[in-house]
N, C-alpha and C positions, 0 to 999 in steps of 0.2 A: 815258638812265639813267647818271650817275653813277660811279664805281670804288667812293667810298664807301655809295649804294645798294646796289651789287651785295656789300657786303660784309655790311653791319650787317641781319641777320634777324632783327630786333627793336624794326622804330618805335616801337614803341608804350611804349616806356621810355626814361626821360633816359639811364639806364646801356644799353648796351648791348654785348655780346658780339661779337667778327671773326669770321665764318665763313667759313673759306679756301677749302672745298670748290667753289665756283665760279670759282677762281682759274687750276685745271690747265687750262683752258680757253684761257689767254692764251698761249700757245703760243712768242712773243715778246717777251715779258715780262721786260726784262733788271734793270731795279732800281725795288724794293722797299721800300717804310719801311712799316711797321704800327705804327700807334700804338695802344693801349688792349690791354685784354684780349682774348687769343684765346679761344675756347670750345673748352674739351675734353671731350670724350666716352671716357667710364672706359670702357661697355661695347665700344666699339671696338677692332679687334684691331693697329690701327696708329693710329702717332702723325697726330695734327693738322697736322703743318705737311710730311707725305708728301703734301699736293694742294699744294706751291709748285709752280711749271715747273720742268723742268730746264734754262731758259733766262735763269734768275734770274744775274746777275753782282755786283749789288750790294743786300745786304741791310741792312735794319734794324729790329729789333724791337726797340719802346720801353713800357714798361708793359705787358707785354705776360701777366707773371702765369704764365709756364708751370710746369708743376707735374712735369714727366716730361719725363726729360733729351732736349733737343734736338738733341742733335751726331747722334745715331745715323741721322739724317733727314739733318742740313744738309749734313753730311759727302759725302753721297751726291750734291750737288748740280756735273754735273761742268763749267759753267759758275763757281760761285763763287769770284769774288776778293779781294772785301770784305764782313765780317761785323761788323757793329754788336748787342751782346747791349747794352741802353742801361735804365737805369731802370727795375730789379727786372724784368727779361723772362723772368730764368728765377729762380723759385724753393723749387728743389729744391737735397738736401743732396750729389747726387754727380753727376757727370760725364766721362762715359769720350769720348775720341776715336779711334777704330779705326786700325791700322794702315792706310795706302796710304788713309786718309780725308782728308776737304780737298787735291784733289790742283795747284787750281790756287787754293790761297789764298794770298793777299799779304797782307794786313791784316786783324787780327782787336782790337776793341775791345770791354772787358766792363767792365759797371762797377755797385755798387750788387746783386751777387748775394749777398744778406742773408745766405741759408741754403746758400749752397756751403760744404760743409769739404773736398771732395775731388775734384781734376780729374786723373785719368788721363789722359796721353797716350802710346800705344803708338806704339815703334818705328816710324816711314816716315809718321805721319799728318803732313800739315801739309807738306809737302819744301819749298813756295815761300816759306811765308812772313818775310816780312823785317819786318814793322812791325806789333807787340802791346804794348796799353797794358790798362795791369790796374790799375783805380781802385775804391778802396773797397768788397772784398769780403774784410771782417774776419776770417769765421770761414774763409778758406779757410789750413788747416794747413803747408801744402807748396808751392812753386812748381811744378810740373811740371819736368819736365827736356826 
């Protein structure tokens, strides 16, 4: 089987939705690119992309359509060095990054977030990182500090 069998839980359509939930399994799993849509479930009491490993070091999510801000999960990831947000991945209109969140990020690249107007980033989130490139996200108001 596959990585993209074990992902897509929906042959039976040309479109089909990521379902990450079989992912926390990969125990070893250090980099990551997800291309298309993720499936999120409203009735759930946590986000979607809470089944990545915490063994993830290099991420990318590309079309990925998320609708409920994703930092609040990635941030937690205490492996991550590199973060790719690539071609409308998240879009939603706010984003907060917690303090002492992303504590071993280097590189964070976002681009193409249609509907961000507002990225919060709290004191100590972020301490590593040295290299962020911020492309074509019009409606965002404010640069962070």
């Amino acid at each position: 089987m596959s990585l993209s069998d074990f992902l897509n839980d929906d042959k039976s359509s040309s479109f089909s939705y990521l379902d990450l939930e079989p992912l926390f399994q990969c125990c070893h799993l250090s980099k990551l690119k997800l291309i298309g849509p993720i499936k999120e479930y409203p009735h759930r009491s946590h986000h979607v992309l809470k089944f990545l490993p915490p063994s993830i070091a290099k991420l990318t999510l590309r079309f990925s359509e998320l609708t409920h801000d994703p930092m609040g999960v990635l941030e937690k990831l205490p492996c991550l060095t590199v973060l790719n947000l690539q071609g409308f991945a998240y879009d939603g209109r706010k984003m907060i990054c917690s303090a002492n969140g992303f504590p071993q990020l280097d590189s964070l690249c976002m681009d193409y977030a249609k509907n961000l107007e507002e990225w919060e980033i709290e004191e100590g989130a972020m301490p590593c990182l040295r290299n962020s490139e911020l492309r074509f996200i019009l409606k965002l108001e404010m640069l962070p500090e």
